[in-house]
C-alpha positions in Angstrom: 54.2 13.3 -96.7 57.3 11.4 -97.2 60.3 11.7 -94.0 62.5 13.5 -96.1 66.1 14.3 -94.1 65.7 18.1 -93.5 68.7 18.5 -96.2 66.5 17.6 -98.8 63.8 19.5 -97.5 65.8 22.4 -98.0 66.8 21.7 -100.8 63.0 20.8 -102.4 62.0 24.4 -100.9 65.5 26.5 -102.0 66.1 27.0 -97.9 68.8 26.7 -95.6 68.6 24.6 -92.3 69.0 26.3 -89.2 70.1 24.5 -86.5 73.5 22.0 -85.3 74.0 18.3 -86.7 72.4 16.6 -82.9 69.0 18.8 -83.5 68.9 17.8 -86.6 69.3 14.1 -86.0 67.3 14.2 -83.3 64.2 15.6 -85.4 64.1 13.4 -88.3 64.1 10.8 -86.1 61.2 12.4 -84.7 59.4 13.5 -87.4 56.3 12.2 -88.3 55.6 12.7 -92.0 52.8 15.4 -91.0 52.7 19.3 -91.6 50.7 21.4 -89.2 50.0 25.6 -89.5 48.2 25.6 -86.3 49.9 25.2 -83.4 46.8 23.9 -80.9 46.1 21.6 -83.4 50.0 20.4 -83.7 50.5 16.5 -83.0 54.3 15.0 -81.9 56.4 14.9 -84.5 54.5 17.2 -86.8 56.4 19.8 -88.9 55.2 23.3 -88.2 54.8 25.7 -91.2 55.0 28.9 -89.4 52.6 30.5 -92.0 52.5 34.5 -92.8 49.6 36.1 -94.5 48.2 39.1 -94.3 45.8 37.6 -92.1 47.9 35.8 -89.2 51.6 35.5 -88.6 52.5 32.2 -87.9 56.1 33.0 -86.3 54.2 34.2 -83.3 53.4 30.9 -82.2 56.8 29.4 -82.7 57.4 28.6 -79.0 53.8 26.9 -78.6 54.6 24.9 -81.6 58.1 23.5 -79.8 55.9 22.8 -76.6 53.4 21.0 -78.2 56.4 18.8 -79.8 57.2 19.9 -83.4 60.0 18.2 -84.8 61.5 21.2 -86.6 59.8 24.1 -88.3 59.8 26.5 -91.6 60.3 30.0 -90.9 60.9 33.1 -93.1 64.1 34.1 -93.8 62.8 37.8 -91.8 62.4 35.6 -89.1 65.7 33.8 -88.2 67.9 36.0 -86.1 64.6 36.3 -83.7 64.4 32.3 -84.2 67.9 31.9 -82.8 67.5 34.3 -80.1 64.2 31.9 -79.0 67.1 29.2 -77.7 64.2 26.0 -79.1 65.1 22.6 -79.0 64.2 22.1 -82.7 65.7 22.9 -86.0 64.2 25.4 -88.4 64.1 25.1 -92.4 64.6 28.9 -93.6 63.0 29.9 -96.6 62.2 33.2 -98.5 58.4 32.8 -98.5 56.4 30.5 -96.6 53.2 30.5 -98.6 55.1 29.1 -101.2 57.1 26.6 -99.2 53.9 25.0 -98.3 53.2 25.2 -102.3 56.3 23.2 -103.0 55.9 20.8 -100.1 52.7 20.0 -101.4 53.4 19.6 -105.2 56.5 17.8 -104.2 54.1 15.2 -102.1 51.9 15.2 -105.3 54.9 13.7 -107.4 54.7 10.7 -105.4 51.3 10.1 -105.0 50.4 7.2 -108.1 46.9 7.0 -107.1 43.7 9.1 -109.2 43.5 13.1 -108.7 40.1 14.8 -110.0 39.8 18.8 -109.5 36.5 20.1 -109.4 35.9 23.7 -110.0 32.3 25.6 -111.1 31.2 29.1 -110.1 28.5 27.0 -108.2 28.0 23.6 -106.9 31.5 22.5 -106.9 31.3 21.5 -102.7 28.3 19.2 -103.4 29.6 17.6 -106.7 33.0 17.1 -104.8 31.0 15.6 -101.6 28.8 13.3 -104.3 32.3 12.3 -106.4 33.7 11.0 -103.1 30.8 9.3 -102.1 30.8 7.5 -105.6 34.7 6.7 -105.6 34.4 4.9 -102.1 32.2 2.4 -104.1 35.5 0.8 -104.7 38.6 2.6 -104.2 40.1 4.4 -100.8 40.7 7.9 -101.0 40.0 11.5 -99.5 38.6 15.0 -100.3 39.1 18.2 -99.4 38.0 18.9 -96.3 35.5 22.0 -96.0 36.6 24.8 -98.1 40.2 23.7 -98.7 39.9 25.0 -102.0 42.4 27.8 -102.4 46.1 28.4 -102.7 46.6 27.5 -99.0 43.3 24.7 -98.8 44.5 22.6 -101.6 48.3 22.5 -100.9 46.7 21.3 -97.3 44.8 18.7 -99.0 47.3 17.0 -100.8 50.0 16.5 -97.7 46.9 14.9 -96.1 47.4 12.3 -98.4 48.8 8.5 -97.7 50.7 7.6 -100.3 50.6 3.7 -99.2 47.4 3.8 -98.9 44.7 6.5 -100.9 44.0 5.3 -104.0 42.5 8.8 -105.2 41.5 12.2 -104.6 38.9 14.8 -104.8 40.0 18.4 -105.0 38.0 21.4 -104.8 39.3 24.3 -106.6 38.5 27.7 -106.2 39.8 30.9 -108.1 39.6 34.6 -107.2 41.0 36.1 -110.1 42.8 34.5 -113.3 45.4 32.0 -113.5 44.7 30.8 -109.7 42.8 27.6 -110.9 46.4 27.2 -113.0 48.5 27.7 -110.3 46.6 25.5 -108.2 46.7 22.4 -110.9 50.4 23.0 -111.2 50.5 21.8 -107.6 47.5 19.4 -107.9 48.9 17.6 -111.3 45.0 16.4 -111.9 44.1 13.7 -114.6 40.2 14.5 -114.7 38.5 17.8 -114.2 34.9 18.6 -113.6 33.6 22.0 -114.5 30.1 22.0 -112.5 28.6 25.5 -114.2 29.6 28.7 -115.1 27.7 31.5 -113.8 27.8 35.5 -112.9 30.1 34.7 -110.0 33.3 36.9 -108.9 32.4 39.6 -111.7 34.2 42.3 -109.7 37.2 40.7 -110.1 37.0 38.8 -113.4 34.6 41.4 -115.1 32.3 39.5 -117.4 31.2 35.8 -117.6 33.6 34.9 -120.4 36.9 35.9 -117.8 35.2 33.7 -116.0 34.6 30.6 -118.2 38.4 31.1 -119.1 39.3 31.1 -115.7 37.5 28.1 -114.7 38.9 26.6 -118.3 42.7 26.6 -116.7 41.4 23.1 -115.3 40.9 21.7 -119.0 44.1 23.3 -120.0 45.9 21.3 -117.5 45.1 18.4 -117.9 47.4 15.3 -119.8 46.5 14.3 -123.2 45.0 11.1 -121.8 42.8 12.7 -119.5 38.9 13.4 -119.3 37.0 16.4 -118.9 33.4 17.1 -117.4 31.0 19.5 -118.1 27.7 20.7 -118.9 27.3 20.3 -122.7 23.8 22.7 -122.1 26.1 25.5 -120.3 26.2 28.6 -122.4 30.0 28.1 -122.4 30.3 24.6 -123.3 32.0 25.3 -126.3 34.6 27.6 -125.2 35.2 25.0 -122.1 35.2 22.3 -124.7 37.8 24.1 -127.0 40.0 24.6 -124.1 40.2 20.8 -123.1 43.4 19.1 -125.0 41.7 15.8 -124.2 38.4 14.2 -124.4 35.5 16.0 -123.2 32.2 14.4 -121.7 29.1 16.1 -121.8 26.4 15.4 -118.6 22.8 17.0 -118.4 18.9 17.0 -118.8 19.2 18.4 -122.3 19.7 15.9 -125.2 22.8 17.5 -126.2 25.0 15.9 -124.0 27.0 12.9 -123.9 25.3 11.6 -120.8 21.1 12.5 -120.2 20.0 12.9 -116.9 15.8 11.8 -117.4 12.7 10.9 -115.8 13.9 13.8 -112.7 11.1 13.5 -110.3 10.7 14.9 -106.5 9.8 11.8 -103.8 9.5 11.4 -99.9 12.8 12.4 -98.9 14.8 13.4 -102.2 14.7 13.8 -105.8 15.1 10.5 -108.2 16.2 10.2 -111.8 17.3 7.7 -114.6 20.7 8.0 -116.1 22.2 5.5 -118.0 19.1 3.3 -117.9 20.0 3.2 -113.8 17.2 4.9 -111.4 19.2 6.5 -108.7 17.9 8.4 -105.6 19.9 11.2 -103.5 18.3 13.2 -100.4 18.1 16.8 -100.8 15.4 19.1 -101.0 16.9 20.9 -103.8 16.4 19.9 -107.8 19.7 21.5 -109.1 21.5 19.0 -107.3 20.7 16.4 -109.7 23.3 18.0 -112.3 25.9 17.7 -109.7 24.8 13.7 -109.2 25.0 13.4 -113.2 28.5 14.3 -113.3 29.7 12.4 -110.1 28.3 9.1 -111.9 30.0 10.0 -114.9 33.5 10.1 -113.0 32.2 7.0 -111.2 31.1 5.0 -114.5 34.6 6.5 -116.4 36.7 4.5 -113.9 34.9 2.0 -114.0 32.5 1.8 -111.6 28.9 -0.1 -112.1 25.5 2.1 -112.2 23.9 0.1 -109.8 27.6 0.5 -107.2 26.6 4.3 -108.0 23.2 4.2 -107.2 24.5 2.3 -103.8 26.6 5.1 -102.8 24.5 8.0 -103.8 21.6 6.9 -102.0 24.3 7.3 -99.0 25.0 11.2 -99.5 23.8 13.7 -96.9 24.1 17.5 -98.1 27.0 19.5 -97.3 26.3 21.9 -94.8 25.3 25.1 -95.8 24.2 24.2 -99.2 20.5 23.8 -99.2 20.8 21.3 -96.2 17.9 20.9 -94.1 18.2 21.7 -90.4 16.4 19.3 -87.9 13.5 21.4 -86.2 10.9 19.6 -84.6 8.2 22.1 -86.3 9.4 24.1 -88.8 11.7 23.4 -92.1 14.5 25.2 -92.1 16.5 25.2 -95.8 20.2 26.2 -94.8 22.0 28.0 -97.7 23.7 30.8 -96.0 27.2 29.6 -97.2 27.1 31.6 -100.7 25.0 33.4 -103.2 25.7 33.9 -106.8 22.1 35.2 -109.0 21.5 31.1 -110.3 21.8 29.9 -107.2 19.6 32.5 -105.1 17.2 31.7 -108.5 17.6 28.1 -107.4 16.9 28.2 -103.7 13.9 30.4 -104.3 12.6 27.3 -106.5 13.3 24.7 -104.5 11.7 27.1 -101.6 8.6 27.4 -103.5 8.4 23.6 -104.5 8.9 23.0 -100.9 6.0 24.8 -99.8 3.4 23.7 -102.4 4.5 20.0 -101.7 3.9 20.6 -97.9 1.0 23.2 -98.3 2.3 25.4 -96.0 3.9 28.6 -95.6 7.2 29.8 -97.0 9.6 33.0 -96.1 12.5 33.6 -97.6 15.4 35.4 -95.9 18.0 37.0 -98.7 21.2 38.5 -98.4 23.3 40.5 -100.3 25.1 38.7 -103.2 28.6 39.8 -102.8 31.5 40.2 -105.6 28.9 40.9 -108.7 30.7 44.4 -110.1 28.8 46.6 -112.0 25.7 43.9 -112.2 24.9 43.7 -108.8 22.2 46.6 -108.8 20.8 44.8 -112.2 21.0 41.0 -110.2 19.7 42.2 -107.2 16.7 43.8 -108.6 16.5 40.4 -110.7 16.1 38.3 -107.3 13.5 40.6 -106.0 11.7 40.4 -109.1 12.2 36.2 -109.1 10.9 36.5 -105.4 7.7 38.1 -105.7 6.8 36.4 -108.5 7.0 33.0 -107.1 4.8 31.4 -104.5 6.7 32.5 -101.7 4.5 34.0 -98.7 7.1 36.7 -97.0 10.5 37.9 -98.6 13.0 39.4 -95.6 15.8 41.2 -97.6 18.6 41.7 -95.7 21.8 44.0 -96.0 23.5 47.0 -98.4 21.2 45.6 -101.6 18.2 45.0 -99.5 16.1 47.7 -100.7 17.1 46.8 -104.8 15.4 43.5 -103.7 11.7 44.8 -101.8 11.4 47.1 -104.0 11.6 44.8 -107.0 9.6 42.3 -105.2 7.3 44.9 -104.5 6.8 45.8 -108.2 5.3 42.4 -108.9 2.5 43.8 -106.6 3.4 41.5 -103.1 1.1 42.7 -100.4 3.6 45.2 -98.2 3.0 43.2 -94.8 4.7 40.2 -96.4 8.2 42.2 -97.2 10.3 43.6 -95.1 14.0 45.3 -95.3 16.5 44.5 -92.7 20.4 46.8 -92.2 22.1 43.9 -90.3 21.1 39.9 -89.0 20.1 41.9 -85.6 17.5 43.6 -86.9 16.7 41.0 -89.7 16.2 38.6 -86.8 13.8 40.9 -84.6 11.6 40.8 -87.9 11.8 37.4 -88.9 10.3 36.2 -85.3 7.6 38.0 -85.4 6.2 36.3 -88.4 7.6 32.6 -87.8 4.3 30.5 -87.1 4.6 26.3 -86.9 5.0 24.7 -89.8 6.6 27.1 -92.0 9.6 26.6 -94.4 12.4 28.8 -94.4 15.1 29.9 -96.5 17.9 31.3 -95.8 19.9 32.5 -98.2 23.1 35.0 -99.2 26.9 35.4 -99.7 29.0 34.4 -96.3 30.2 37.4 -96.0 26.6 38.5 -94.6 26.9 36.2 -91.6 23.2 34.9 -91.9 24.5 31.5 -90.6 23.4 33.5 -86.6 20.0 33.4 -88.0 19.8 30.1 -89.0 21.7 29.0 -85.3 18.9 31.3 -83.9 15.9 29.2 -86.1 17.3 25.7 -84.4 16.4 26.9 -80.7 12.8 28.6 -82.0 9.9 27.8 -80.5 7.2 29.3 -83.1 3.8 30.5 -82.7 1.3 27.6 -82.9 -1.0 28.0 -85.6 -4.8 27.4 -85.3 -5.5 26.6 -88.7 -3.7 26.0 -92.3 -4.0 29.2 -94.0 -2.1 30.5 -97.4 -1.9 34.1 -97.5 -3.2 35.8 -100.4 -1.4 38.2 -102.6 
């Protein structure tokens, strides 16, 4: 962020300065233009935001902060006779709520930043479109993303005072929302010109209620954005119209069906990836799972909107690797291991227990499928968890391991679409789920894991990288 002198600081987050004229001088000489919340993390000259959530109290790590050489710091006003009594050799901006400091810092930064900001929001697939977009935009312009799951009130405010006013040309923001009016609040700070809506799906129902709350929710992105702006979507979504009728600008439609402005065809699985023809281009990206193709329609339909050529596109996509944690593979000399522990909303568990299947008939060998609970669903989670079992043991998919509170809504689903009881199993925690899962890992099998984070299967997939599995004397398919 700009060097601002700490008077106008204070005066951009309605704070006082604490601290004499020589302090002051002395640290905005020093200052470097960055903003840390971490103190171990904390570079020379950084400003330290002593952050407090109901999580972590930054103020506690004042004195580490002016060791590791912070210029000056923003406390909370709570905070300031406790701050004087720590004698520091920096200055402190005082302010009546940090979180919101770190807001205005942020949107403040924004204001000077000339160069192209796209939001991205979606109850699923918004990390991998987001990853694909910035792959696409480096074709020809400088620029950054959010980094990991920066996509909140704290992440994206983050994300923007990364960014180098001199230099980045544009950027890529994730944006997430736990109840309405956060994706507005975060685009008041994030001032985006294009938005992508990747899907809307039955995500966060036990805090938004039903799927319309959250297509309106998700819609706070279109509302946002400047006459002269462009929205994405899926014109096939069951909500295209109300996300088209929230969009005060022009709307472009990308998908498989032929209702949309841009067609995704010719979607075909190869060595290594999936390929497709858009736009009379064939382009290629490596992942294992099908879905992902949507989320490569719409980053070439940012990419080709600002002006980028198909076959630059094609260039750059063909670079992408898979986030991590969403349906990457995990390198295992003898068995496939399909990482998508990091969520789990009912279309994309549907999803991974596709791409799963396909997986195994391709390779013609064995599949299990590890599922955890899908957190956040309200009064439809008994209803979607029974739907997953149901999806599972329909499918081709040789064991089902359901794991956690909703594990027995999924086996005994499963086990209504008469798969053999020595192929499903019910696990309480990842201990226990991984005592069971050994026991029937043999070489060459494909694995998925899959389920919301707050299960913690990500141990089991750490586990499934060390593994040494049973080796198998012959290719067999187990019957139902």
């Amino acid at each position: 962020m700009k060097r601002h002198p700490l008077e106008v600081l204070a005066t951009i987050l309605c704070g006082t300065i604490l601290g004499d004229q020589r302090t002051v001088a002395a640290a905005e000489k020093k200052f470097s233009g960055r903003v840390s919340i971490d103190s171990r993390k904390l570079k020379e000259g950084d400003l330290f935001l002593a952050l407090s959530t109901g999580q972590r109290d930054g103020h506690l790590f004042l004195s580490d902060a002016a060791k590791a050489g912070a210029a000056f710091a923003i406390i909370e006003r709570h905070f300031e006779a406790e701050f004087a009594s720590l004698k520091l050799s920096m200055p402190a901006v005082v302010v009546a709520d940090s979180v919101l400091a770190l807001q205005l810092l942020a949107a403040s930064h924004r204001d000077e930043f000339d160069g192209l900001v796209v939001g991205i929001t979606g109850s699923v697939g918004k990390t991998s479109t987001r990853s694909m977009l910035y792959e696409v935009l480096q074709a020809r312009y400088s620029g950054r993303q959010s980094p990991a799951n920066f996509n909140n009130t704290l992440g994206l405010p983050l994300s923007i005072l990364e960014l180098e006013c001199t230099r980045d040309e544009f950027a890529v923001l994730e944006m997430g929302a736990g109840q309405r009016g956060d994706i507005a609040r975060l685009c008041e700070i994030a001032q985006p010109e294009m938005g992508v809506i990747t899907s809307i799906g039955l995500a966060h129902l036990a805090t938004f209620g039903t799927p319309l709350s959250v297509a309106e929710s998700k819609a706070e992105l279109f509302e946002s954005l400047p006459e002269n702006g462009v929205a994405f979507f899926p014109g096939h979504d069951p909500f295209a119209l109300v996300l088209k009728d929230k969009a005060h600008c022009r709307t472009v439609t990308v998908g498989e069906d032929t209702v949309n402005d841009w067609t995704i065809q010719q979607v075909r699985a190869v060595r290594d990836g999936y390929r497709f023809v858009m736009d009379g281009q064939d382009y290629f990206i490596r992942t294992v799972a099908r879905h992902f193709v949507q989320n490569a329609g719409l980053a070439i339909a940012v990419g080709r909107e600002v002006g980028i050529s198909n076959a630059e596109i094609a260039d750059q996509l063909a670079k992408w690797q898979p986030v991590s944690g969403r349906c990457s593979l995990i390198p295992h000399p003898s068995l496939t291991i399909l990482d998508d522990c990091y969520n789990a909303s009912p279309s994309a568990m549907a999803a991974a227990l596709r791409t799963l299947e396909e997986l195994g008939e391709r390779e013609e060998t064995r599949t299990i499928a590890v599922l955890g609970d899908m957190a956040e669903l309200g009064e439809i989670s008994e209803r979607e968890h029974r739907r997953v079992g149901q999806l599972a043991g329909g499918l081709s998919i040789d064991f089902i391991l359901a794991v956690g509170q909703h594990a027995d809504l999924i086996a005994k689903a499963a086990k209504a679409t008469n798969l053999s009881l020595h192929r499903l199993a019910v696990a309480r925690d990842v201990e226990m789920a991984w005592m069971l899962l050994e026991c029937w890992i043999e070489e060459g099998d494909v694995i998925l894991v899959k389920g919301s984070r707050s299960m913690g299967l990500e141990r089991i997939v750490e586990n499934l990288r060390s593994f040494q599995p049973a080796v198998r004397d012959r290719f067999h398919r187990l019957s139902a």
